[in-house]
C-alpha positions in Angstrom: 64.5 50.2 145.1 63.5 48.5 142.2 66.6 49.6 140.2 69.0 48.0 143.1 66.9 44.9 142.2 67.8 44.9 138.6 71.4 45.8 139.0 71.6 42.3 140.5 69.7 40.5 137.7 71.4 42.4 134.9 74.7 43.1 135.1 75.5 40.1 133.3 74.6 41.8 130.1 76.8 44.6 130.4 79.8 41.9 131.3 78.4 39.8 127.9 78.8 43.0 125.3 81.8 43.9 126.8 83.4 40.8 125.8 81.9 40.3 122.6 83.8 43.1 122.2 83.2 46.8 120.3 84.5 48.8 118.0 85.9 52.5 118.9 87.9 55.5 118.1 91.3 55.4 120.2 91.7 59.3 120.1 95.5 60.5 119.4 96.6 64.3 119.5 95.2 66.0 116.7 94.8 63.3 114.7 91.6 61.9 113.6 92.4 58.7 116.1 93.0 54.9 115.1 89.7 52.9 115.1 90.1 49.8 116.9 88.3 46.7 118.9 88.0 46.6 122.4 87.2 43.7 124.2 87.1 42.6 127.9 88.8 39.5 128.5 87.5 36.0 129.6 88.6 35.9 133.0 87.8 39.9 133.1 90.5 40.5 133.9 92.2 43.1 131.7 91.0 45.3 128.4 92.7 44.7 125.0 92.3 45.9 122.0 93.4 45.2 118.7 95.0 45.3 115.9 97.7 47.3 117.5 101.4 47.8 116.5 103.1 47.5 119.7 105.6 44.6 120.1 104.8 43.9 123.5 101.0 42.8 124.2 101.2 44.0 127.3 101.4 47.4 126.4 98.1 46.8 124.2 95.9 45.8 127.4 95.1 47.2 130.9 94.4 45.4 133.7 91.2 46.4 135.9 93.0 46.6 138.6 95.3 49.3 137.3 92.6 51.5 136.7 92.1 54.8 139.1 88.6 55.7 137.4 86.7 56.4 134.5 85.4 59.4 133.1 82.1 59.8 131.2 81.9 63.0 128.7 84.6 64.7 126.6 87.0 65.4 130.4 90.3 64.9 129.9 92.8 66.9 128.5 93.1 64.8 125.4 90.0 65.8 124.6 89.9 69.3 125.3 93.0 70.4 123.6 92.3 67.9 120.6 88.6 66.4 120.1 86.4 69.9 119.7 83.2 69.9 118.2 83.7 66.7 116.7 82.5 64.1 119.0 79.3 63.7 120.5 80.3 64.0 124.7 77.6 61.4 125.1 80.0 58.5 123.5 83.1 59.7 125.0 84.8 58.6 127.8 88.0 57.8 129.9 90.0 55.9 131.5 92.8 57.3 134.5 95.4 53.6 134.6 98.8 53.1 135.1 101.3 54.2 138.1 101.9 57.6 136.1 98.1 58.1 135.9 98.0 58.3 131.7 94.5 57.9 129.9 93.2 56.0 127.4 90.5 58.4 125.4 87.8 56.6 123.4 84.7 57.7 121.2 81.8 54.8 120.8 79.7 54.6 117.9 76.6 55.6 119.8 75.8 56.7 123.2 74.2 53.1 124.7 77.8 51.5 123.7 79.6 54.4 125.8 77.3 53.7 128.9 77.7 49.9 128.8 81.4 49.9 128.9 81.2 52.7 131.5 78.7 51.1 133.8 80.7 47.7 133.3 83.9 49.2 134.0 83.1 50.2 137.2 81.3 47.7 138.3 84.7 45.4 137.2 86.4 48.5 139.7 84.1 47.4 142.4 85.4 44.3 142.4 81.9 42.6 141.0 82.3 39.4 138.8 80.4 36.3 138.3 81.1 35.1 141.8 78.7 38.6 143.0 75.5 38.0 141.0 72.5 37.0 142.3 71.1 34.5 140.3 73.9 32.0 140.4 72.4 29.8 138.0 70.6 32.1 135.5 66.9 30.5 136.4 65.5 34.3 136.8 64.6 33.1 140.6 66.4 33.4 143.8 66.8 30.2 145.9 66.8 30.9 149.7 70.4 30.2 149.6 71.4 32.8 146.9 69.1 35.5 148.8 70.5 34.8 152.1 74.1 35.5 150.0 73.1 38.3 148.9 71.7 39.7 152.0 75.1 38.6 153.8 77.2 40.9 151.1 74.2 43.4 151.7 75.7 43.4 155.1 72.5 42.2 157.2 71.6 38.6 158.5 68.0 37.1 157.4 66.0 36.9 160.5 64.3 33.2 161.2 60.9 34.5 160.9 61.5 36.1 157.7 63.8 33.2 156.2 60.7 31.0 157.3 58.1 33.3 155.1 60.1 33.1 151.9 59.7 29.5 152.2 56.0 30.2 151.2 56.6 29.7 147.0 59.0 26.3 146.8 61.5 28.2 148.1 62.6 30.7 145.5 61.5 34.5 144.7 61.2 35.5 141.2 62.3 39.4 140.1 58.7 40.9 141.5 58.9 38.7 144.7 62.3 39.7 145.3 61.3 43.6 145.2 58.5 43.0 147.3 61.1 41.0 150.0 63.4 43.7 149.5 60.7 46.1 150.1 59.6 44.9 153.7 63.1 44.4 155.0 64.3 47.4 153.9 61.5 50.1 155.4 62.8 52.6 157.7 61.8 52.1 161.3 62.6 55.2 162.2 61.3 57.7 159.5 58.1 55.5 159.8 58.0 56.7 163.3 58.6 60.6 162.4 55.8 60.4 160.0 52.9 58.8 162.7 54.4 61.2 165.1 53.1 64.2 163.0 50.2 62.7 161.0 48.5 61.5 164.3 49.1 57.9 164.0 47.7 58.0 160.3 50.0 55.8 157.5 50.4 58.9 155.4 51.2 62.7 156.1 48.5 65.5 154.5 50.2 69.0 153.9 49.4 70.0 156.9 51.2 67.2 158.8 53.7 68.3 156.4 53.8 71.8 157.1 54.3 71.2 161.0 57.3 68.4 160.3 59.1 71.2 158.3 58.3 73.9 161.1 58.7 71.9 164.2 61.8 70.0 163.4 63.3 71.0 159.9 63.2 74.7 161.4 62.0 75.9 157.5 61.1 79.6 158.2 58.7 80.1 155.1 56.8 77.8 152.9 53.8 78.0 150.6 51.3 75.6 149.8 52.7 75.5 146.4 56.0 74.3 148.3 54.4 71.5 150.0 52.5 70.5 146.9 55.4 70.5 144.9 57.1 68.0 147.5 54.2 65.6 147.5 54.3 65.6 143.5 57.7 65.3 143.1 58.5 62.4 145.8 55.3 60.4 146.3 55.6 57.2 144.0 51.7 56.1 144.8 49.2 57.2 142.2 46.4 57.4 144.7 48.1 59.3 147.6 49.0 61.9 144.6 45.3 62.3 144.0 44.9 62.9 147.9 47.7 65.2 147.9 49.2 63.1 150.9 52.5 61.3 151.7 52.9 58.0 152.3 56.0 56.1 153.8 57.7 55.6 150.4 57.2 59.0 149.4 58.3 60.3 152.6 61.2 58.5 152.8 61.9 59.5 149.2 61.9 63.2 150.2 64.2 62.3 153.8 66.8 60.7 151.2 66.5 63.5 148.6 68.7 66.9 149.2 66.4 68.7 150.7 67.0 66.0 153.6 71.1 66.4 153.3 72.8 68.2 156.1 74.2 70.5 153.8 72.7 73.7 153.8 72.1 74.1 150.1 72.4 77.8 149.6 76.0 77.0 150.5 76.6 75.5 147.4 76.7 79.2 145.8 78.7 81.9 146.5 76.6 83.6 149.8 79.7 85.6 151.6 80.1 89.2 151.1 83.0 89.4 148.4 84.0 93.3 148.6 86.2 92.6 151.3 89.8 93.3 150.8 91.9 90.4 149.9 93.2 89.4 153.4 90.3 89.2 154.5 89.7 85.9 152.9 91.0 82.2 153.3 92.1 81.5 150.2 92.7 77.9 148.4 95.9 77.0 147.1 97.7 74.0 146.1 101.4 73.0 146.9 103.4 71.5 143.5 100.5 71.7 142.1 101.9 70.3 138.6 103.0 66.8 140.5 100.8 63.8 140.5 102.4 61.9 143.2 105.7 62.1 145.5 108.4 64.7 145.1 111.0 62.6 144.3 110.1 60.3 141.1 106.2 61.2 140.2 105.2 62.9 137.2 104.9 66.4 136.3 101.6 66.8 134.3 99.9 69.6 132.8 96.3 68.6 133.4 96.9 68.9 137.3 96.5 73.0 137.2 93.2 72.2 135.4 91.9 69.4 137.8 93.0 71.9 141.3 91.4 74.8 139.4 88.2 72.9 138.3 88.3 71.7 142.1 88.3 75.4 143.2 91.3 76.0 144.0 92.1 79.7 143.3 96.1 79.9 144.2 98.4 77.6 142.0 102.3 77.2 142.2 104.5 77.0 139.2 108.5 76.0 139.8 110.0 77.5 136.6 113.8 76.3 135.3 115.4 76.7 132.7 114.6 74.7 129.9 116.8 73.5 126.8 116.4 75.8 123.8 115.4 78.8 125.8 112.2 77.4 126.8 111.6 77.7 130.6 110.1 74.6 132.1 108.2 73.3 135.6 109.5 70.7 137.1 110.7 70.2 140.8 114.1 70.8 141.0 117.2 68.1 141.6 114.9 65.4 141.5 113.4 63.0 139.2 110.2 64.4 138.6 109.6 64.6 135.1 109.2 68.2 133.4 106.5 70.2 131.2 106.8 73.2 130.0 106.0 76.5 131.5 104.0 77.8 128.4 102.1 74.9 128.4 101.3 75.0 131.8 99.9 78.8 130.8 97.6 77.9 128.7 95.9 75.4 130.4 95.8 78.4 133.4 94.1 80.3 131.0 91.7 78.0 130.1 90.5 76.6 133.4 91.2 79.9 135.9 87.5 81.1 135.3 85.6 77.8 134.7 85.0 77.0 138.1 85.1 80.2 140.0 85.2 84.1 138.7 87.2 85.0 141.5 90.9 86.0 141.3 93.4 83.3 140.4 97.2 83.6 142.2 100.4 82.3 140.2 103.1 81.6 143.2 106.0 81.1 140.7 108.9 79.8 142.6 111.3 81.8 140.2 114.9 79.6 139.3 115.4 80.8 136.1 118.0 83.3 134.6 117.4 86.2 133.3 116.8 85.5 129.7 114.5 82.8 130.6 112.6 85.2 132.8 111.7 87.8 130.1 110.4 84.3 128.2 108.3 84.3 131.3 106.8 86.9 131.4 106.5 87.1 127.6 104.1 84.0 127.9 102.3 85.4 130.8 101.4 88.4 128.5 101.1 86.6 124.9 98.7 84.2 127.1 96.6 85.7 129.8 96.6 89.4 128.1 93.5 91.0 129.8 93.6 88.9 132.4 96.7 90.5 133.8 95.5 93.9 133.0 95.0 95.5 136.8 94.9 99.2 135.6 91.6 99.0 135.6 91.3 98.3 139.4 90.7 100.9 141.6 92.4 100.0 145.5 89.7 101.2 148.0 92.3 102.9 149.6 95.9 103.5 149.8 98.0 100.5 150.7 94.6 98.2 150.9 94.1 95.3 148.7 91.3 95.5 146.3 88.2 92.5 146.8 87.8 89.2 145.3 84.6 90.8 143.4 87.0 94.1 142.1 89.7 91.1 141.1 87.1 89.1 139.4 88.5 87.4 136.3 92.1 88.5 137.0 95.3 86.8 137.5 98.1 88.1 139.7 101.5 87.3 139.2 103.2 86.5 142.7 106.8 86.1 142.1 109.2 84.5 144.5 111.1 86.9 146.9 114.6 88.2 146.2 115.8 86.3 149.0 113.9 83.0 148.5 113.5 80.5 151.5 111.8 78.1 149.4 114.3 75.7 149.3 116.2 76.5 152.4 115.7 73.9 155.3 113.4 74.2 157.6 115.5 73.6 160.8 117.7 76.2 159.7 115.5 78.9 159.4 115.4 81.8 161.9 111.9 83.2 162.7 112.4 86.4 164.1 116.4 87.1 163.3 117.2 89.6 160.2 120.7 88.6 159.7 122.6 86.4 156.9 123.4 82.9 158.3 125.6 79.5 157.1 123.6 76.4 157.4 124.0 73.0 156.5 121.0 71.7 154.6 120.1 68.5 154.5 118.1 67.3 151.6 117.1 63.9 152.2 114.5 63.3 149.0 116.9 65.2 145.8 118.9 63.2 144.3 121.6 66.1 143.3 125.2 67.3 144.6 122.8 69.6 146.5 122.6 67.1 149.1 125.2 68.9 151.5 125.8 72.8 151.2 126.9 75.2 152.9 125.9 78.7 151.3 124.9 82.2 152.1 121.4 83.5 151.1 122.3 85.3 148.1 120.0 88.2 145.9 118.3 86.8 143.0 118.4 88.7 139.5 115.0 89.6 138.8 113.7 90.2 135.0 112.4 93.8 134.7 109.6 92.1 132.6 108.6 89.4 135.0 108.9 91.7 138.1 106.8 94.5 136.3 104.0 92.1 136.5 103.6 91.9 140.2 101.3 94.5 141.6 99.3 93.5 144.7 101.3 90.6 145.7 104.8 91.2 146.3 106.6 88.5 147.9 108.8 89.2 150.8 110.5 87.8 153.7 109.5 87.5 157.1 112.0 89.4 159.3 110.5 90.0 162.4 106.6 88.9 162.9 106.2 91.5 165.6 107.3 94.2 163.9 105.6 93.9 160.4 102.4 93.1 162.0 102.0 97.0 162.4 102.6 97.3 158.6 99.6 97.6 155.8 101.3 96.2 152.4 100.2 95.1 149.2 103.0 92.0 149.9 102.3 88.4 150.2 105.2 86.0 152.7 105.8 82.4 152.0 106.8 80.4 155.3 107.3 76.9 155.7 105.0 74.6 158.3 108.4 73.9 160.6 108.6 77.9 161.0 105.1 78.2 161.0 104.4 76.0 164.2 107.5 77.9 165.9 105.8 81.3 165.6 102.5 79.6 167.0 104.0 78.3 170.2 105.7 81.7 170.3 103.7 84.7 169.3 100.2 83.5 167.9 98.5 86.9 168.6 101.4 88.8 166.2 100.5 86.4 164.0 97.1 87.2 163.8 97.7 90.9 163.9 100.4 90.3 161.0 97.5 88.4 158.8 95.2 91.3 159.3 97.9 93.1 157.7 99.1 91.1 154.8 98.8 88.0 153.0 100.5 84.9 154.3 101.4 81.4 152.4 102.0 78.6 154.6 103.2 75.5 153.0 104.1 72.2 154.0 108.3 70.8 154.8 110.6 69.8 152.5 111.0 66.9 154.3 107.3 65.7 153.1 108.7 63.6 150.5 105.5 61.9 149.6 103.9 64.6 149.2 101.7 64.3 152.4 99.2 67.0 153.8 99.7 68.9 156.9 96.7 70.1 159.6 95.7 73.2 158.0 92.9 73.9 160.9 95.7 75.5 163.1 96.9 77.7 160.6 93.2 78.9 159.8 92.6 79.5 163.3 95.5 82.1 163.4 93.8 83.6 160.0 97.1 82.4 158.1 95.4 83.1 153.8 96.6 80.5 152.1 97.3 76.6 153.0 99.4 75.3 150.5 97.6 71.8 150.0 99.1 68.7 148.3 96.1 68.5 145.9 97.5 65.0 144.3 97.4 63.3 148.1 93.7 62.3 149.3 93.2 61.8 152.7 91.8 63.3 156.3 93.5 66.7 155.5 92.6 67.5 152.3 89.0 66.4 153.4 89.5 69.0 155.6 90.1 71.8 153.0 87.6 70.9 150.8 84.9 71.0 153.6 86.5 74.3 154.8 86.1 76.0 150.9 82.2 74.2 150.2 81.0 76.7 152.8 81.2 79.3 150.0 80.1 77.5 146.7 83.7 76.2 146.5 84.7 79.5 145.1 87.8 79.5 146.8 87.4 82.1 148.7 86.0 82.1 152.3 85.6 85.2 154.4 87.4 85.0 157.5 85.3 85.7 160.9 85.1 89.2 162.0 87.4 88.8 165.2 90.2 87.9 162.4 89.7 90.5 160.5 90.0 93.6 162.9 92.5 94.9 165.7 90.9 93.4 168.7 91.2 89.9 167.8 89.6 86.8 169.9 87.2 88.1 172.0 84.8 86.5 174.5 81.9 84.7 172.2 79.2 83.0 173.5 79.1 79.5 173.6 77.6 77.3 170.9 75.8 74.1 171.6 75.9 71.0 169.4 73.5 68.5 169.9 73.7 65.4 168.0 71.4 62.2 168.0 72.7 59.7 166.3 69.8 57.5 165.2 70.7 55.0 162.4 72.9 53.8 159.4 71.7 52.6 156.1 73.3 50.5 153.0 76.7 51.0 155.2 80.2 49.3 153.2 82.4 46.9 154.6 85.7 48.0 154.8 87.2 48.6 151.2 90.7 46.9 152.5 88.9 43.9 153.4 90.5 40.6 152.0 87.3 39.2 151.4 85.8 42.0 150.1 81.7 41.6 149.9 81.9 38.0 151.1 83.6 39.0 154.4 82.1 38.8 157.8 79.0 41.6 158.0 80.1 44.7 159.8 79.8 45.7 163.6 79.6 49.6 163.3 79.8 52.7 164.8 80.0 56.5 164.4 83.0 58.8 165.8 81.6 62.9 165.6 85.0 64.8 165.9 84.6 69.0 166.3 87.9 70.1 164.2 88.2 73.4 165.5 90.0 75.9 167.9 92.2 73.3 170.9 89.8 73.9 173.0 87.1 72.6 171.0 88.8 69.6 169.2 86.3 66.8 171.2 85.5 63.7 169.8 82.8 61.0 171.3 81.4 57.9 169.5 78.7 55.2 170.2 77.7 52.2 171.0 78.6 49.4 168.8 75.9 47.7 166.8 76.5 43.8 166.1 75.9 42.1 162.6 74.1 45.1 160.5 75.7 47.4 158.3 72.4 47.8 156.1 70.3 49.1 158.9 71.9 49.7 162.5 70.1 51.5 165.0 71.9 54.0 167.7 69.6 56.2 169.2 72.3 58.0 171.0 72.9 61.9 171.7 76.2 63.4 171.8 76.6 67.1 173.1 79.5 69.8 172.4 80.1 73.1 173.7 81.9 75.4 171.0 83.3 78.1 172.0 84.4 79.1 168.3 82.2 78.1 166.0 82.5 80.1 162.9 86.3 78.2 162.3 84.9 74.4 164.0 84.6 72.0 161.1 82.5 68.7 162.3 83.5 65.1 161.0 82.0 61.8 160.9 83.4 58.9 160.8 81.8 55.1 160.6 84.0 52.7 161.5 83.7 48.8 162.0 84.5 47.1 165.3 87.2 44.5 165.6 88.6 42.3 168.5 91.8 43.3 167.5 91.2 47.1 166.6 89.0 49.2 163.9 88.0 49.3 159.8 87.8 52.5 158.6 84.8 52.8 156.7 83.5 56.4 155.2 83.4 60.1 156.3 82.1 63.1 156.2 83.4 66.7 157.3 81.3 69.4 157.1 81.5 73.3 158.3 79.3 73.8 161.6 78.0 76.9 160.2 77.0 74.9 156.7 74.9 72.4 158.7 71.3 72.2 159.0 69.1 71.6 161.8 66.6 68.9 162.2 66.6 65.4 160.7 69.3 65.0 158.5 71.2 62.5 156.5 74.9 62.7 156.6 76.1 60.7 152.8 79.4 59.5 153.1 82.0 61.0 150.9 81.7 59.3 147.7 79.4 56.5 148.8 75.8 57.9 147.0 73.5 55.6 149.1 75.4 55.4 152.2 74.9 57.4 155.1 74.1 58.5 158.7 70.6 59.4 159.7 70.9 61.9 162.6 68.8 64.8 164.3 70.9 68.2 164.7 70.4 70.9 167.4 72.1 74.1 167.3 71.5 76.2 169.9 73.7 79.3 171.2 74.2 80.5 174.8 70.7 82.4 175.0 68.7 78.9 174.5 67.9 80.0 171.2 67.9 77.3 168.1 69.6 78.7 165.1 66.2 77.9 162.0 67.2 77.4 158.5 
């Protein structure tokens, strides 16, 4: 608390050094990098540096607003490939501007200058200035007019009564006046009333009080004293309720706010699925042009994309390979103006960043446009490159025709290469499902800007490289003739079909579907016709146990949230076992019903809006909180509350919400806060989480990528029986 105090007192000084300016290392390629002096304008405004030899000045500064974020340690690819051993990571750092995302790589003389310009950047991000402090006129006191400012960007009117009582002292608090204000407004209500329920009406909880709130309601199967010790040690901020061993309301609210109070089950955060599974047993992660950084008509191709997915845990990558000029084959996305890197390059950062992340198997799904000659440079790379990495001889099938398990694969990288007959291009409308025979079709390529924009073609066989295709051993790419027919086939072959097809064979034949992904592996990705580079719904494709969801990793948003709360279940490994009924003949049996019970019970430190024109000086927020099951159709539900008026720092709910699942090993549950408007809703934050990551009892829900705000809720899972699942 005291530290949100001083962020309000001090941030001037960060803003001050900034603009006197310092002196850094601008690193460049493998160069030693130029040494020159950064400053922060007067209006803060923009970051220049000087001297520099660029004609236009413009191209010597970058605005604050342009930046997307900036990057503390030795993180971007600059710095990998080129800065070593040389710099200390602690006065490194970087900063993502610009439309084409490039970065601007710096090395400070010591670490305290790094964390200034750091800290000060992203307050500048946050859209803090002069105008946002505090202390407007630098007395060191707050008048009750500058704290009843800063409570109104803190999103929560001053009561009368408590205006009236700060009144007291000439009507201004000074720093330890402020923290003590701060302090009584800011108590929790509610967690006050969980601790007098269990210490029998006493102001602080002893370890046995303790022991009972973690039994009775955090449903902890085991502690030790030790355990409960520990927690009083490492949370309680009072010196004398440490000698008595107790907790008090700080400490206990320290503890509620810490992990061990997150609705994340933490043992989730590590691998904790059996991995000796064969392959298609598995959701798998993958990414969809993974090497673009925005739309799929003028973004840019970069490099450091395949080592931002794979860092991210994504375990299946795509590489669109052309021929190059002087014989070097090159990823770009073809008949369009995307801009183009080069394939070896793109190999090496694989290599590098496959294993960093996750040990489990990494998938190449090169969509293959490149002759012959090109090819065998291919699949020289591959070799020169990845050497032991491809090396499968060593992997022993568990039986004929069955694909080995992420744990046998660990390490490796297979090669899947496109099919002879490709459809990766073709249109979607065009396509036939479940017909085997060659057909004309007029594609229509609204996003390339080529003569391709009309033809009129036959499928035709690709020329495979020997070397290339020799590479390919588990995962074989090949069409999808008839769904119903190679469902009753057990192949080491993977099959690439577009979303368009994919929601065709749903309506039609979902149970062959699941039978042919017991089978096989399947690639779904998303339309042609997604020229920016949106993301589908993958959670109907995962319900019908389709492997791998080809996600546009570059495009943020509901669906991606989606992925990544799907793949944390499993230490975002990228790999997630599939549920038993998938995974064997008899698919979709009768389960039992699952019952979620939610209370809803408060908010604290909630945003306003980020799109809102007046940012922290806008009106304070009317909230409320949506709970959507993602799941099966028939247990997509969603039910909100109440709307609470004027307080985004604090609102009270104190409202259940019940769902029946009748799936729950696929549901995926998401919160959303959202603020109330005569003339619609704000969006505010989120939070998606797998059902079976989510722990019972009092929980805090933190919103995705907002550190102090969140949800305060109590969960209840309890299956048909009556039984509630413990932790």
């Amino acid at each position: 608390m005291k530290l949100f105090c001083v962020c309000f007192f001090k941030v001037e000084r960060c803003m001050c050094t900034m603009q006197t300016g310092t002196q850094m290392n601008k690193l460049k390629g493998k160069k030693k990098g130029l040494v020159r002096f950064f400053y922060l304008d007067e209006h803060k405004s923009c970051i220049r540096w000087r001297p520099s030899r660029k004609q236009d000045k413009a191209k010597s500064e970058i605005t604050i607003d342009s930046i997307h974020e900036v990057r503390e340690g030795k993180k971007s690819e600059m710095f990998r490939r080129y800065a070593d051993n040389r710099f200390d990571p602690n006065c490194c750092f970087s900063i993502y501007f610009g439309a084409r995302v490039k970065s601007l790589d710096l090395v400070t003389t010591n670490a305290e200058q790094a964390r200034t310009w750091i800290h000060g950047l992203k307050y500048l991000m946050a859209g803090i200035s002069d105008e946002d402090k505090a202390d407007k006129n630098g007395d060191g006191t707050l008048s009750i007019g500058e704290v009843h400012q800063l409570l109104h960007k803190l999103n929560v009117n001053l009561p009368r009564q408590k205006e009236a009582d700060t009144d007291e002292n000439q009507g201004s608090l000074g720093f330890e006046e402020f923290c003590s204000f701060y302090k009584m407004i800011s108590t929790r209500r509610d967690l006050y009333l969980i601790m007098i329920s269990y210490s029998n009406q006493k102001e602080v909880m002893d370890l046995q009080d303790l022991a009972r709130f973690l039994e009775v309601e955090q449903k902890v199967r085991s502690y030790s004293r030790e355990h409960l010790i520990d927690i009083v040690h490492k949370f309680e901020p009072c010196p004398e309720n440490l000698q008595r061993l107790v907790l008090g309301i700080d400490g206990f609210t320290n503890y509620m706010r810490s992990p061990a109070g997150d609705i994340f089950n933490p043992e989730h955060n590590q691998v904790n699925q059996d991995m000796s599974q064969p392959l298609n047993n598995y959701y798998i992660a993958t990414s969809h042009n993974t090497y673009l950084t925005g739309d799929q008509l003028l973004s840019q191709s970069r490099v450091e994309m395949y080592s931002y997915v794979l860092q991210d845990g994504c375990r299946c990558v795509e590489v669109d390979c052309w021929d190059g000029p002087d014989g070097e084959p090159i990823i770009h996305h073809g008949y369009t103006l995307t801009s183009k890197i080069l394939f070896r390059d793109v190999i090496e950062t694989i290599n590098k960043y496959a294993f960093t992340k996750s040990p489990f198997p990494v998938i190449l799904s090169i969509e293959n446009h490149c002759t012959v000659p090109q090819q065998k440079k291919m699949a020289e790379y591959l070799k020169e490159v990845l050497q032991e990495k491809l090396d499968l001889s060593c992997i022993n099938a568990p039986e004929f025709r069955k694909l080995p398990s992420p744990e046998l694969l660990k390490g490796k990288v297979l090669v899947k290469d496109i099919e002879e007959e490709s459809d990766e291009d073709d249109d979607p409308q065009c396509m036939c499902v479940f017909s085997t025979h060659n057909t004309k079709c007029i594609t229509f390529l609204q996003y390339r800007l080529s003569f391709a924009m009309f033809s009129c073609r036959k499928r035709k066989t690709m020329r495979l490289s020997r070397a290339l295709s020799d590479l390919v051993k588990y995962t074989k790419s090949v069409r999808v003739h008839d769904i119903e027919t190679q469902a009753y086939t057990n192949s080491w072959q993977v099959s690439s079909l577009n979303e368009t097809v994919m929601n065709q064979i749903l309506q039609l034949k979902p149970g062959d579907l699941v039978r042919f992904n017991q089978r096989q592996l399947l690639r779904v990705y998303p339309s042609n016709y997604r020229v920016d580079s949106s993301n589908f719904n993958p959670q109907p494709y995962w319900n019908t146990g389709c492997h791998m969801v080809a996600m546009n990793y570059q495009t943020d948003g509901r669906m991606l949230e989606l992925n990544r709360a799907k793949f944390a279940t499993n230490g975002n490994s990228g790999y997630v076992l599939r549920p038993k009924c998938l995974n064997k003949d008899d698919p979709l049996p009768g389960y039992r019903k699952t019952q979620l019970v939610l209370k809803i019970i408060s908010g604290q430190q909630l945003p306003k809006p980020k799109d809102s024109m007046l940012g922290d000086r806008g009106e304070i927020i009317d909230p409320f909180v949506e709970v959507e099951i993602i799941g099966l159709p028939m247990d997509c539900k969603k039910q909100q509350t109440r709307v609470v008026d004027d307080n985004g720092f604090n609102p009270m709910w104190e409202e259940t919400l019940v769902f029946n699942i009748k799936m729950p090993q696929i549901a995926l549950v998401r919160f959303e806060v959202w603020d109330h408007d005569p003339i619609g809703r704000d969006f505010i934050g989120q939070r998606t989480i797998a059902l079976r990551s989510m722990l019972p009892g009092y929980r805090h829900v933190y919103l995705e990528g907002m550190a102090e705000s969140s949800i305060f809720v109590h969960v209840a899972i309890i299956d048909a029986t009556g039984k509630v699942r413990k932790y």
